[in-house]
N, C-alpha and C positions, 0 to 999 in steps of 0.2 A: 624799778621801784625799790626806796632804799626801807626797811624796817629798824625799828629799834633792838639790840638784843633783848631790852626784858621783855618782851612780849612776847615770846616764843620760850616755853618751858615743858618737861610732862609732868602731872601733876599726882598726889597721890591718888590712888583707889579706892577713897571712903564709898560707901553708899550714896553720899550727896552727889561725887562727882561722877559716879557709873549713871546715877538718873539722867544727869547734866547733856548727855549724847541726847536722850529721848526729845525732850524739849526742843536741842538744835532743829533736829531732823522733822519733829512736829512744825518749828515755821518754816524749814526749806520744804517740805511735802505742801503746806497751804500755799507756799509762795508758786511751786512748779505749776500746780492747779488754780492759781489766782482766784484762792477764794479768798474772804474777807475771817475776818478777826468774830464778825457774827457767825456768819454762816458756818462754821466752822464747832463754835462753842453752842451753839442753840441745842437748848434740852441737856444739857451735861454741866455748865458755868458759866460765869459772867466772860465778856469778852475782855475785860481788865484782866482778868485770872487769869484766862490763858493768855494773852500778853507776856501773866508774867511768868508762867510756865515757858514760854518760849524765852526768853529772856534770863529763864532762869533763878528768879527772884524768889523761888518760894523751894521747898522738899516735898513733895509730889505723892500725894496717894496714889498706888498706881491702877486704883480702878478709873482714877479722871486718866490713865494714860489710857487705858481697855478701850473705853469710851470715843478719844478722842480717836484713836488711828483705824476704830472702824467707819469712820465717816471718810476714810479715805479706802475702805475695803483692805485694811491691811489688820490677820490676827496678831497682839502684840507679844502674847506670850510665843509664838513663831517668829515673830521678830526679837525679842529681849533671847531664843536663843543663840539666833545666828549672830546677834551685835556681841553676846557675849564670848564670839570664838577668837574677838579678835584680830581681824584680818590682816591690818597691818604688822602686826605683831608673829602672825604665822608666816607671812610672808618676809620677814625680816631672819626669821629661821630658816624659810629654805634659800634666802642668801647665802648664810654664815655654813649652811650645809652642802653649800654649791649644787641646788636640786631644782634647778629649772622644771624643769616636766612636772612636778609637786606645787611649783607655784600656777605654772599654767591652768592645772587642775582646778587649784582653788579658787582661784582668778573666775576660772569658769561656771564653779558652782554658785559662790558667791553671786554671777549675773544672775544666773536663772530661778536666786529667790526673790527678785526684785525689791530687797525688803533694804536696798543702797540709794541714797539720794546721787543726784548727778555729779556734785565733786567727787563723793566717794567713787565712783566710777572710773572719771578721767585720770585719778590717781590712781585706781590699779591697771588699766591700760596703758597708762606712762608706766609702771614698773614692766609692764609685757612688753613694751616695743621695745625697749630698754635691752632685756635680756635678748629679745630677737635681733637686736642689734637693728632694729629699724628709727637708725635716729634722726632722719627729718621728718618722720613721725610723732617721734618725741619730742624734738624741737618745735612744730606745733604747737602741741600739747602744752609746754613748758610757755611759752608765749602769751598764750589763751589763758592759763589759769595765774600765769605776773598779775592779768587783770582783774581777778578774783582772790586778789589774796587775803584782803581784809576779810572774807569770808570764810577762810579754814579757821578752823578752832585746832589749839594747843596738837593734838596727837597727829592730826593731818596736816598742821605746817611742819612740823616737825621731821614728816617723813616726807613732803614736798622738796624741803630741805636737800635733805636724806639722797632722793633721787635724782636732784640736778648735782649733787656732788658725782652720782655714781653718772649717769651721762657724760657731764666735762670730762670726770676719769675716762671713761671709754671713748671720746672722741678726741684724748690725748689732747685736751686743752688745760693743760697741768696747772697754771694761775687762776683758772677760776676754780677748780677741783680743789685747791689748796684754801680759796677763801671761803666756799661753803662748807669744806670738813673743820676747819679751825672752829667756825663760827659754831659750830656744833659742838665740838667737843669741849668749848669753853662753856656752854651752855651747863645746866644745874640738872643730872638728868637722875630718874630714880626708876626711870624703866630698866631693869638688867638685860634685857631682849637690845633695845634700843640703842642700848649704851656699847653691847656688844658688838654689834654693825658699825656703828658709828667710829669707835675704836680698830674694828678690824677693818674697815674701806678706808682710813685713815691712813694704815699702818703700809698699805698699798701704794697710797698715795706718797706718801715720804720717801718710799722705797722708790718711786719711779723718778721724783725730782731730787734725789738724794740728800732728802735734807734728814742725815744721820740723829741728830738729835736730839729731834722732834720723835723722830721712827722711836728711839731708844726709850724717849720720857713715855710714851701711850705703849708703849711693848710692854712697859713693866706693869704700868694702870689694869692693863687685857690680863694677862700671864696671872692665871689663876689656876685651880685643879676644875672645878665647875667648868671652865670655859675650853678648857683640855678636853675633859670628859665627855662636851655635848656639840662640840665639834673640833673634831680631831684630826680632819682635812686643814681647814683651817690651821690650825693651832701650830700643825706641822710645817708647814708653808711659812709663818712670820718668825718660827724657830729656824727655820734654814738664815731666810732676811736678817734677823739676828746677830747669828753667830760668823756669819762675813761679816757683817759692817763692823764688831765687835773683832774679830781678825785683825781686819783693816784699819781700826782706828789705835789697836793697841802695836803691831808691827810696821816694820818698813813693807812697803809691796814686793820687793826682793823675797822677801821670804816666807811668804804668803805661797804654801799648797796646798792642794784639794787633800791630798791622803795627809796629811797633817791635821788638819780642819776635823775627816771623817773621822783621825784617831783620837781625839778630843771627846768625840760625840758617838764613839761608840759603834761609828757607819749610819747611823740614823739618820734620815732625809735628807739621802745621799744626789738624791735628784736636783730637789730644789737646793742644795745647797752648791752645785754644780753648775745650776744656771744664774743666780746670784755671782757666783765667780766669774760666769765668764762674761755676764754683760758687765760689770766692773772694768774687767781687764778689757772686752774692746773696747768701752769709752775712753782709755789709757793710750788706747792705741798698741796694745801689748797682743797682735795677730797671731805671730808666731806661739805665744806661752798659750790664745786659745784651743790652738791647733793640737797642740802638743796633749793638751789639758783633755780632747776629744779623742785620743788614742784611748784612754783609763776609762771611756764610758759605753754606756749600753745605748748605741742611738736609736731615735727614735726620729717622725718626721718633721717636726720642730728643727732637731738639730742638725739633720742634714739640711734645712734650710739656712741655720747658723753657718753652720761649715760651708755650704755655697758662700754666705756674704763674708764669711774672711776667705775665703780663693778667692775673692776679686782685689781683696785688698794687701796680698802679698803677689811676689813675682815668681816665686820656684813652681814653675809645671807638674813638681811629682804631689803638689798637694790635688791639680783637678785629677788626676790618674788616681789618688787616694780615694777620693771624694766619689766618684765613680763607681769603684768597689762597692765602696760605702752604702752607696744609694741601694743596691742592687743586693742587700742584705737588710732590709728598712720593708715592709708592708705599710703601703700610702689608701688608708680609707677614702670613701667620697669627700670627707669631711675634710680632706689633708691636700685637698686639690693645690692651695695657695702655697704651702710649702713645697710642693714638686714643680709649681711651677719656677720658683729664686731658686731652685736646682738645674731648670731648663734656661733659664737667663742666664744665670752662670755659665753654662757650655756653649751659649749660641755667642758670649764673650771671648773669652779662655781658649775654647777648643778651635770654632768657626771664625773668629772676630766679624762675627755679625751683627753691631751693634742695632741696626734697622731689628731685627729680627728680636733682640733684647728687649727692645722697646715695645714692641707689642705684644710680647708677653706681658712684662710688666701692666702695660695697662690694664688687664686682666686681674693681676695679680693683686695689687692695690684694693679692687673694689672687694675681691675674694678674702683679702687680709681684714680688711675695713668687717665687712659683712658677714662673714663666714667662719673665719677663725683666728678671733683677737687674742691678738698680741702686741700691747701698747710699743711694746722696745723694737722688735721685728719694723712694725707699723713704721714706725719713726725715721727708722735707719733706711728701708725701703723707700723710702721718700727720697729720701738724700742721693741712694746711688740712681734713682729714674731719674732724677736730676743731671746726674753725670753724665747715663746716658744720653741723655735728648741734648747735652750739648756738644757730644762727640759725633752728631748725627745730624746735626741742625735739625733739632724736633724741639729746641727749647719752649718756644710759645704754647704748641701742642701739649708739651709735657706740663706746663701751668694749665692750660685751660683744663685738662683732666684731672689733677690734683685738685683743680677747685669744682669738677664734679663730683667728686670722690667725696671730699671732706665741705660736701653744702651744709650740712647740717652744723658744720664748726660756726655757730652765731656767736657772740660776744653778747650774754642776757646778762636781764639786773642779777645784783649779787646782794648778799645781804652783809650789813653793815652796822 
């Protein structure tokens, strides 16, 4: 389903428009309960009136609100406070603070005041599967509410928006991620919360499909001291993204090094800025300068996962005997299972040339990378080389029909336009 962009905006905060929620929620609470327009208004106003209370036609004394939400057993000043914490809005926080567990919380508290009509629901469980990484759950969800969309009002299409961008993104379907964040950031936005997310999943997103330019023009928009100051995860993270792509587009790649980079910046987000370099340099095809680049750092099991997929794609043996060492100086939490396993396909390669044996790791590994510990670039490139394998092995058919277990939830939905 295609939308117009003006129809989707946030708007200011007067008083008119904070009543404006009441009203909605007053005709979706009558419509859940199928009651009528009388039944409804009897002893409290005309049923024209509340018409236009629902509708929004009029500025609301809010003893007619008191009135009306107890014919539905609901107190409004228990309700006007929890509407007033707003949810999507906190929840867009602990995006930008990367605090899952904080959203789950509120996600949770939020149900059990009942005081959320059913959209408002299915949108904060799309932000939870979302994060849980449960995306043909999500994809449901996103499906089901395409068919309800004339019905979100301004704050909730807007962060419906919002979370099919962050979905595409995490199921590294990078074309539709790029046209639900555009659409957004083109939009007129006066939320600072909103704008913030919006900006900062954006700046992600450009980074993954490397469209520099883009990244550069909303870097600068973001790049504030307020947006430093209240998330500083963040902030840190699109200063590494940055000052590569900002390397990179000022120098030849020749002469592009990391301890160059850090002596610029003082050594500050030496991490992220470390791994920005070195997905650059393997999409370059530049194996060797990541390996070398891997010597100068503090690994961790991400990058011993790295360092497996460039041993497959150079030929000198002393790097799996490095890589080896390497491991075996690395602490692999539960969490880290998918990266020790592109360490165990690497050696059942490399060491055994057992590519059978490669292979079903890997299928493991896939679901575990997908579901457990994303990483869009890993994700991508791990695809490519199961690929390799299954054809060095004749398991190519198998190696599709798994890839297309893996990634079911990659559907092709409406986009907005």
């Amino acid at each position: 389903m295609k939308i117009k962009k003006e129809q989707t905006y946030i708007k200011g905060e007067n008083d008119f428009e904070k009543n404006k929620k009441y009203g909605i929620l007053l005709k979706r609470k009558r419509m859940e309960k199928r009651y009528t327009l009388e039944e409804v208004s009897q002893g409290i106003c005309a049923p024209s009136y509340l018409s236009r209370i629902e509708n929004n036609l009029v500025d609301v004394e809010e003893k007619y609100y008191i009135s009306l939400f107890e014919k539905f057993d609901i107190d409004f000043e228990k309700l006007k406070e929890a509407k007033e914490q707003e949810i999507y809005n906190e929840l867009l926080k602990c995006y930008l603070l990367e605090n899952d567990e904080e959203a789950i919380e509120l996600i949770s508290n939020a149900l059990k005041t009942g005081y959320y009509m059913d959209i408002e629901v299915e949108l904060m469980i799309l932000y939870d599967n979302i994060i849980h990484g449960l995306y043909t759950e999500a994809l449901n969800q996103i499906v089901e509410l395409n068919e309800k969309i004339q019905l979100l009002i301004d704050t909730e299409l807007n962060f419906y928006i919002f979370l099919t961008a962050l979905y595409a993104y995490r199921t590294t379907q990078a074309i539709y991620a790029y046209r639900q964040i555009i659409f957004l950031c083109e939009c007129s936005i006066s939320n600072t919360i909103f704008q913030y997310a919006v900006y900062d999943l954006a700046l992600d997103i450009f980074d993954f499909i490397g469209a520099n330019t883009m990244f550069l023009k909303y870097y600068y928009l973001l790049n504030n001291d307020k947006y430093h100051t209240l998330y500083p995860k963040s902030a840190l993270k699109h200063q590494a993204q940055k000052i590569v792509i900002e390397s990179y587009l000022i120098k030849d790649e020749e002469e592009i090094l990391l301890d160059e980079i850090l002596d610029e910046t003082n050594g500050k987000c030496k991490e992220e800025i470390a791994w920005q370099i070195l997905k650059l340099e393997y999409r370059k095809g530049n194996y060797i300068k990541c390996l070398e680049m891997l010597e100068h750092l503090d690994l961790s099991p991400k990058l011993i996962a790295f360092e497996a997929l460039l041993a497959l794609r150079v030929n000198d043996i002393k790097y799996i005997y490095r890589l080896e060492e390497n491991k075996k100086n690395v602490n692999f939490r539960i969490f880290d299972e998918s990266f020790e396993l592109m360490y165990l396909a690497c050696m059942q390669i490399k060491k055994y040339c057992d590519y059978k044996g490669a292979f079903d790791i890997f299928k493991n590994l896939l679901k575990l990378q997908n579901d457990q510990t994303y990483c869009a670039f890993l994700l991508d490139e791990q695809i490519i080389v199961f690929l390799e394998i299954a054809l060095s092995c004749g398991k190519y058919k198998e190696a599709v029909k798994t890839i297309s277990t893996v990634l079911k939830d990659k559907l092709i939905f409406p986009y907005f336009l």
